[in-house]
N, C-alpha and C positions, 0 to 999 in steps of 0.2 A: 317634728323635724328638728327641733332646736332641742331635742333630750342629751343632757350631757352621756348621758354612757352608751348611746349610739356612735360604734367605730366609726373612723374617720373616714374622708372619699378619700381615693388616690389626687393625688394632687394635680393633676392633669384633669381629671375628670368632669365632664360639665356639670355646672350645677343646676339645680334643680329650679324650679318654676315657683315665682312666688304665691303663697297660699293664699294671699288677699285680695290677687290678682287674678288666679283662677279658682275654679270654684271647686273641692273636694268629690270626686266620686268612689263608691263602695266598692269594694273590691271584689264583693261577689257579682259584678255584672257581667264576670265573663260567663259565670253560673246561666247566666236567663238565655231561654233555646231563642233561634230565630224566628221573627215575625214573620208569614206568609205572608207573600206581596197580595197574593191574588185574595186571599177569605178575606184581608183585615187594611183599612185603609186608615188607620191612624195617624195622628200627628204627632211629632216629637214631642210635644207638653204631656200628650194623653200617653205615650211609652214613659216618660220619667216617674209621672204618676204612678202609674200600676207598681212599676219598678220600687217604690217608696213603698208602696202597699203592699209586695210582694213579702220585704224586708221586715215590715212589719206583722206580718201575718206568719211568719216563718222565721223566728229567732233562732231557732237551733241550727240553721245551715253558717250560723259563723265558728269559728273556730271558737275552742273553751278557754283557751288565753289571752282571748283578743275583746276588746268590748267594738260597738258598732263607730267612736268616734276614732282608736285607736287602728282600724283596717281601712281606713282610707288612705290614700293615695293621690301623689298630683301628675298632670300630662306628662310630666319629663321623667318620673323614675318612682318606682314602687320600691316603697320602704316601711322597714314596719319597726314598731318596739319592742321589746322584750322585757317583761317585767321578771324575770331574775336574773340578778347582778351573775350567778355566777355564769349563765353563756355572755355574757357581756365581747367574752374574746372572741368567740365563734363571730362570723360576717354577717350579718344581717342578710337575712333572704330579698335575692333579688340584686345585690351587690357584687360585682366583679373582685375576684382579687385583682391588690394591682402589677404583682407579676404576670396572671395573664393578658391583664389589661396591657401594661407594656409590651407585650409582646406583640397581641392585635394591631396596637397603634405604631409598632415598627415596622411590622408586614406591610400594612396598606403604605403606610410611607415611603415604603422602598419601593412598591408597585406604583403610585404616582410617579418618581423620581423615574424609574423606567422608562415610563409611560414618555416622557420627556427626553428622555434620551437617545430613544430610537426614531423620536418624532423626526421630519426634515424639517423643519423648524429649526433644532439642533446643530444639524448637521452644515447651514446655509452659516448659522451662525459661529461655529469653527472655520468655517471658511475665510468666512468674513477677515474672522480674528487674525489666521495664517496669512490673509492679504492686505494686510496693516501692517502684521510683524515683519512681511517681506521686505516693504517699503524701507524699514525701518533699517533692515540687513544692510542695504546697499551702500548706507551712509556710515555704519558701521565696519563694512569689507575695506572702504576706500583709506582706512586711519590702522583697521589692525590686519592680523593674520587671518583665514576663516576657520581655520581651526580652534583658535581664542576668542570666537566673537561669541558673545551670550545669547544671542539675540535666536542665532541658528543653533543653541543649544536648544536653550526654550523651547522652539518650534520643534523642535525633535519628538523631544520629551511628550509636547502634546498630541504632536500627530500619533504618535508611535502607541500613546496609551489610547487614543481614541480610535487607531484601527484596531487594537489586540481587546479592548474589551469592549467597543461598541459593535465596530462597525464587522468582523467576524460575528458574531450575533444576531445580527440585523435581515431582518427576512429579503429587502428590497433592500440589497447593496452592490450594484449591479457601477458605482462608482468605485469600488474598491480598488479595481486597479491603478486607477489614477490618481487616487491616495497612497497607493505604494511606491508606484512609478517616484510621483515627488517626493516622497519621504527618501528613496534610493538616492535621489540626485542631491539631495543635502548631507546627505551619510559621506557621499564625494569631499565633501568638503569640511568636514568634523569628525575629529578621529575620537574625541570623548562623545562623541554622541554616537556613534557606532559602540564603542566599549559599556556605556550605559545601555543601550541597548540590548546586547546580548548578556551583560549580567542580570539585566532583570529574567532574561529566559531562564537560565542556567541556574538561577534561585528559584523557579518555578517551575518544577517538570511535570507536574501535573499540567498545566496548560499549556507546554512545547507538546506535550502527549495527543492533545487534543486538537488541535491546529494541523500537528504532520499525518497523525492516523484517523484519531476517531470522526473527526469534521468528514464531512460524508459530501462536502460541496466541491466539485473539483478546484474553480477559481478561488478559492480563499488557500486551498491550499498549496495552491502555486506561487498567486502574492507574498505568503509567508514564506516558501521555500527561496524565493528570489532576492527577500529582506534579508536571509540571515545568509545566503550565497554572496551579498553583495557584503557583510556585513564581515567573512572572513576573509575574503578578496583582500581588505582593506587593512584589514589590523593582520595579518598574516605576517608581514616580512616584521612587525614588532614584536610580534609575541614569539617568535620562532628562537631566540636565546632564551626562553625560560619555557620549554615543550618538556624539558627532564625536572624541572622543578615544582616543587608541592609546598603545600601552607597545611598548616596544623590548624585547624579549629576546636574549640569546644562541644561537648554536647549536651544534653542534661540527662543522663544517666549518669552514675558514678560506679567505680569500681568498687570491689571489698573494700581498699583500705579506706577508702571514702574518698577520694579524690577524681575529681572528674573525668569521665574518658574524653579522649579526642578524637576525630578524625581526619585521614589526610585527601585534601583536592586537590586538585592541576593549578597550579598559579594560571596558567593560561586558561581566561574565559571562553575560548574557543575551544578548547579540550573537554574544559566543565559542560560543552554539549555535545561531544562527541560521545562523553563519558556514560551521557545519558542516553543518547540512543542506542547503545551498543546494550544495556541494562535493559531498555526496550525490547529488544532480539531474546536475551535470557531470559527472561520473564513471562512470555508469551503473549506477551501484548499485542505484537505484530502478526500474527498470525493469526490471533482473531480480528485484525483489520483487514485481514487482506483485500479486500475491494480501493482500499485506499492506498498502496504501497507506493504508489509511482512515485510522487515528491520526498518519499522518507527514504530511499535509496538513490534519489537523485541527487538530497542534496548531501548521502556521502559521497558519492561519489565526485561530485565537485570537489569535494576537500580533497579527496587524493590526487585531483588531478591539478591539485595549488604546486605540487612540488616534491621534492624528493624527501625531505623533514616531516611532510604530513605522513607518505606512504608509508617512511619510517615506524613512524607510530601506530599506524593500523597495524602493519604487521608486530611491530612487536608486543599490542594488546590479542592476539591471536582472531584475529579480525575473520581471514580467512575462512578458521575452524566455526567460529561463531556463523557464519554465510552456509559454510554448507551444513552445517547441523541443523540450522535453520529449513535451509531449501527440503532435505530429506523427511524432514516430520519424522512420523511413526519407523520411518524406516532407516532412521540414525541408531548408530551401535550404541548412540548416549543417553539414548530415550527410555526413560524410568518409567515414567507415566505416558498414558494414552493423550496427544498432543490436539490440537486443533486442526481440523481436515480445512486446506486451502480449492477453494476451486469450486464449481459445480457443472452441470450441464447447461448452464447458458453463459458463461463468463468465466475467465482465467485469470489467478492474480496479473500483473506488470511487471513484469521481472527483470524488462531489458536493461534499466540502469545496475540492477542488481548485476546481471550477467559483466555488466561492462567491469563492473566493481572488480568483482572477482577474475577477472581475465587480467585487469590492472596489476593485482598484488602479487597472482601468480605467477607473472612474466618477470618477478623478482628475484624468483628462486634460485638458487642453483640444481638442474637438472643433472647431472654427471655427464653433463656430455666432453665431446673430446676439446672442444671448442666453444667460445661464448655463442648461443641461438643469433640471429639478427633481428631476432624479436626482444630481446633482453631489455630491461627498464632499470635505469640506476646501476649501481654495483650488484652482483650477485651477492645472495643473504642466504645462508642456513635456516632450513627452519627446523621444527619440532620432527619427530619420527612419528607420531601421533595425526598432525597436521598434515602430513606428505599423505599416508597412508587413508586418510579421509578425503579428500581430497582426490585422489586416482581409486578411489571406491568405486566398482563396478555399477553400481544402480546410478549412484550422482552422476557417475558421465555417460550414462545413458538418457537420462535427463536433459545432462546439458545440451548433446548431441541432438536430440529430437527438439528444443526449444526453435522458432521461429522468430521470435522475438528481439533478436538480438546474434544473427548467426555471425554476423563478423569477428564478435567478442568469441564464440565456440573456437573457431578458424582460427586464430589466434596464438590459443592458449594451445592448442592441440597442435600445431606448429610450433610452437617454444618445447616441448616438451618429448617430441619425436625428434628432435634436430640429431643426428650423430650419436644416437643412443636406441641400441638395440634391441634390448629388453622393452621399451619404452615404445617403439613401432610393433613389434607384435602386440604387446597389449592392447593398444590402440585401435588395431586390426582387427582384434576379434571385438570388441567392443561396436566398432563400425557397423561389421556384417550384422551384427548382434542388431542393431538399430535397425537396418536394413529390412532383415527380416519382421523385425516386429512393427513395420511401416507400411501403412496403407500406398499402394501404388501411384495415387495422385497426390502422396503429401511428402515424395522424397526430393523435392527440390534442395531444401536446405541441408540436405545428405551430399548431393550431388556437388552442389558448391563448396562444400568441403572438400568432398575428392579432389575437385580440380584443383583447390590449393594443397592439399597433401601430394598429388603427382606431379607438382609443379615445383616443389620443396627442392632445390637444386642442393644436393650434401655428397658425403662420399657413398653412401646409400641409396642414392634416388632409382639406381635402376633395379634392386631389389624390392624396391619398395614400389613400384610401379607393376613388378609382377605380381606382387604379393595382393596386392587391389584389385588388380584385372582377373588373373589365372589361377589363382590357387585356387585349394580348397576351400567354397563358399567364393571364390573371386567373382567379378561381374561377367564375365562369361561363362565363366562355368556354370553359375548359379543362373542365366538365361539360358543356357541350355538346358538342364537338367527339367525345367518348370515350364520348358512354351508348350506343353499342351493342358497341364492345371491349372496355370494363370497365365491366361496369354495377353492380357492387358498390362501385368508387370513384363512379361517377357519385352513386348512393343517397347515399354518404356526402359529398358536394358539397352535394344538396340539403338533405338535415339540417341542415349547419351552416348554408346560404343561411336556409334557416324559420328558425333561430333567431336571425340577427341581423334578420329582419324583421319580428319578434315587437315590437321595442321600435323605433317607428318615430321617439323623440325620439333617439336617435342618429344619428353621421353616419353610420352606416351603415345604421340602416334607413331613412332620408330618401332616400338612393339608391338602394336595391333598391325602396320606393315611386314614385319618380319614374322609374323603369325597368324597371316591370312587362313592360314589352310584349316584353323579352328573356326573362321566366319563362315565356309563357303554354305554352310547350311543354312542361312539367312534368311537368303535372294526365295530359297521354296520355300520356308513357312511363313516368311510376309506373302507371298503369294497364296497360296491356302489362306492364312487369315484375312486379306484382303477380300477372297472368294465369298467367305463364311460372314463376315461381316457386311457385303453389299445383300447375301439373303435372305437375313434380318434387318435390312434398314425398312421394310416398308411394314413393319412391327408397332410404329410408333402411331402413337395417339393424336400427335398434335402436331400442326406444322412446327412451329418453334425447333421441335426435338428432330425432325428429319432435318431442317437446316444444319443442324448440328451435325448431326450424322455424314450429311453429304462432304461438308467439311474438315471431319476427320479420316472420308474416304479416301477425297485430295491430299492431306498428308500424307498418307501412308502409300499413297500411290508417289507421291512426291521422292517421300525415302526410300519406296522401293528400287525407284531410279537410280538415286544415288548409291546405293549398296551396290546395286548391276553392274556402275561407269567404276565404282571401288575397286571390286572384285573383277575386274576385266570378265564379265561374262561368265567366269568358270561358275559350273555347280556341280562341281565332283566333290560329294562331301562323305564319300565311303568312306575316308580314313577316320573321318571326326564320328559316325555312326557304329566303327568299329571299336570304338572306345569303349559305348556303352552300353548296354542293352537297349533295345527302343521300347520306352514306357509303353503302358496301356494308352491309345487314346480316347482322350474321354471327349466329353459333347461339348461345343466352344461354349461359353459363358459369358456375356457382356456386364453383366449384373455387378458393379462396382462394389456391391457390399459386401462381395464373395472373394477379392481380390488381397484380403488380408492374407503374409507369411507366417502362419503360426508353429510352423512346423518344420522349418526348415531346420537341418543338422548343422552344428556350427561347434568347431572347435573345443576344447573345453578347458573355460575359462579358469579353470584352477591351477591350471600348469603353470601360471606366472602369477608372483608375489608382488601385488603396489608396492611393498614396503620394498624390495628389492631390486626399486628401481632408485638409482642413485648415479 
């Protein structure tokens, strides 16, 4: 063990067992097979024995370069010598290098350290610490500012690192919000500790990455989205004279001539994360989150809703364009490659804050209309012919229009953009019926509550555009007439909404279904027939549950028949409305809901009007 030309240990390494102290064994003992408990009942004296005599009786089983006093070995560590100088360099067998060796013993280091960090142990004693330092704050708020007091820097700084990389980590952190909570209400009160906070993000976008999408826990990622909402609340009205301003940084690549490149970033540390999520959208990172999108569109959408300066800036990074090319996947005109499919049959991405987003920016525009919409947000802004054109894309706003998620924001935008502009209502129009049609019968609420704000749109158009909804070609009359004998469950749900907008006859809508009775008067007899056809399949049903149901929607429909009866003053002369059109084949009623899809309905043709030519 003491031979000089035996490499050295790593210097960490334990050492070895003294040789005087314990007693040498051979190294071929791993050689000798196991003793049978059961044939052979020996004692340890009588096994070292044999073992002596085995060794002695069998010399050739040691190696040729080894003699029997140089292959021993002690309990801590088998070593052996080498009698030629020239491997001298090579490790001695049995020996760790001690680059792996370092390595091993930084691994488990770090998994201790771990081990402790996640412990509540830990966490009682950050507590602790925060409730010392508070104490400490209060005698320090009474003499300075809290904005300059160190005391609520510190505590920032610690809480801040110990929720971003412990306690997001932590399987049982079921406190986290009340760690966020408090760290919020100190950010009130320290505007460098808000600014140190989000530089640390905004230098990290790997870990703002993981925290708003890839974190798969809803509550951590609310926490975070709440931290950094409260975090540009706050420095917002300071950073808003430098939103057009940029810092040159270095990088370490160099150019040809050999001098280094630079890069330029947002002097504003709230930009430097707008910058990055927006990079997030191009990249496709979000779209393979999509389970997790709600807090990563919530919290832009907060920032646009700081102010006029923020919206600015979305739109003029084409924020817009970025939104819908996103929402459309595969079926953006931009799409090179085959993109990431959002959605499945058991769950939908969370769009709603997205939706609001996007209804936000483009209540910006300028529409061409004759007059500013009274939907309009800020000064009216130019945008792109690129951006307008994507944007009033027939598929996107069939999307948008079918979304439930967020129908206000649909409502909205689709209002700002039909106001006083002509081109702009027929497209709209046929897009509607379009959704209409391709809507299962029980899922056209959020249709319907458009309409009644599109009828309701008080402009120099409204009463064009109240017939163009109701009567036209594919209008909601016509289009319930033409189908009450193939789908008489959407038909039912045609005349519904018709009774209800003619409930209120100071409307432009119900002034028009009044002055055009005489296309109803056929109603009052096919709710009645349907009514018929329907009580001689209620007792079809399997289970009570389902005939309660049934009886119940007898009652309505007997309910509205009434009211069409007392509408219609009794009349059912509806010759002139049957003259119109040939009387379909009728076919066998159907109540089977999953039969109730418009696939086929004839609708306008969408090519006759150009988005781009809407201005």
């Amino acid at each position: 063990c003491n031979n000089p030309e035996a490499p050295p240990l790593p210097p960490d390494s334990p050492k070895p067992a003294d040789d005087s102290s314990v007693p040498p064994l051979p190294s071929e003992l791993e050689n000798i097979p196991p003793v049978d408990a059961g044939s052979s009942k020996k004692n340890d004296n009588d096994m070292v024995a044999d073992t002596v005599d085995q060794l002695q009786e069998e010399p050739s089983n040691l190696k040729p370069n080894m003699t029997p006093q140089k292959s021993q070995q002690s309990l801590g560590r088998k070593r052996t010598t080498q009698t030629d100088p020239a491997d001298s360099k090579q490790p001695a067998s049995g020996v760790m290098p001690p680059k792996i060796y370092e390595q091993v013993f930084n691994s488990n280091n770090t998994i201790l350290k771990n081990r402790y960090l996640f412990d509540d142990d830990f966490e009682h004693y950050i507590a602790n610490l925060v409730r010392t330092r508070s104490g400490q704050e209060k005698e320090y708020m009474d003499l300075v500012h809290p904005s300059k007091c160190p005391e609520i820097l510190l505590n920032i700084k610690l809480i801040s690192r110990y929720i971003i990389e412990v306690l997001t980590r932590k399987k049982n952190n079921e406190d986290l919000p009340k760690w966020g909570q408090h760290l919020t209400s100190l950010f009130q009160n320290n505007i460098p500790g808000c600014l140190w906070f989000l530089e640390r993000m905004s230098d990290d976008p790997l870990t703002l990455r993981m925290l708003l999408l890839e974190c798969h826990v809803p509550m951590t990622r609310r926490v975070v989205c709440k931290l950094l909402t409260s975090c540009f609340t706050i420095l917002a009205p300071y950073e808003r004279p430098v939103y057009n301003d940029t810092i040159e940084l270095p990088t370490d690549s160099k150019s040809p001539s050999g001098q280094k490149n630079v890069r330029m970033i947002h002097k504003s540390v709230i930009l430097r994360i707008i910058h990055h999520m927006q990079m997030f959208l191009q990249d496709d990172h979000v779209s393979r989150c999509w389970r997790n999108l709600e807090q990563f569109f919530r919290l832009l959408h907060n920032f646009a809703k700081l102010g006029k300066d923020e919206r600015d800036f979305l739109t003029r990074t084409a924020t817009i364009w970025r939104l819908v090319d996103f929402h459309m996947g595969n079926d953006s005109p931009y799409a090179q490659q085959r993109r990431w499919d959002m959605g499945d049959e058991y769950s939908e991405p969370q769009f709603r804050d997205m939706w609001g987003l996007l209804s936000l920016l483009s209540r910006i525009c300028k529409t061409g209309s004759k007059t500013v919409p009274p939907t309009q947000v800020d000064q009216p802004r130019e945008i792109h012919q690129d951006v307008r054109a994507l944007m009033l894309d027939a598929k996107f706003l069939q999307k948008m229009m079918g979304n439930t998620q967020n129908v206000r924001a649909t409502i909205d935008l689709v209002k700002h953009w039909i106001w006083e502009n002509e081109l702009s209502n027929q497209w709209f129009h046929q897009i509607f019926q379009k959704c209409v049609n391709d809507t299962n019968y029980d899922a056209v609420e959020p249709l319907y509550a458009l309409l009644d704000e599109i009828l309701n749109l008080k402009d120099s158009m409204q009463r064009e555009r109240v017939a163009m909804y109701l009567n036209s070609r594919d209008g909601l009359i016509d289009k319930a007439f033409r189908y009450r004998f193939q789908y008489p469950l959407f038909t039912y749900g045609c005349i519904k909404k018709l009774m209800e907008l003619a409930r209120d006859s100071s409307t432009a809508a119900g002034q028009y279904l009044q002055d055009n009775k005489v296309q109803l008067r056929w109603v009052c007899r096919w709710l009645e027939t349907h009514i018929e056809h329907s009580a001689q399949n209620q007792g079809e049903y399997d289970s009570p549950a389902k005939d309660v149901n049934a009886i119940e929607r007898q009652r309505s429909k007997v309910h509205t028949l009434q009211e069409w009866q007392t509408w219609l003053c009794m009349e059912e002369d509806d010759e002139i409305l049957y003259a119109r059109q040939e009387e379909p084949v009728i076919n066998t009623f159907d109540d089977d809901e999953d039969d109730e899809k418009l696939d086929h309905f004839p609708t306008n043709d969408m090519n006759d009007i150009n988005p781009e030519d809407i201005q």
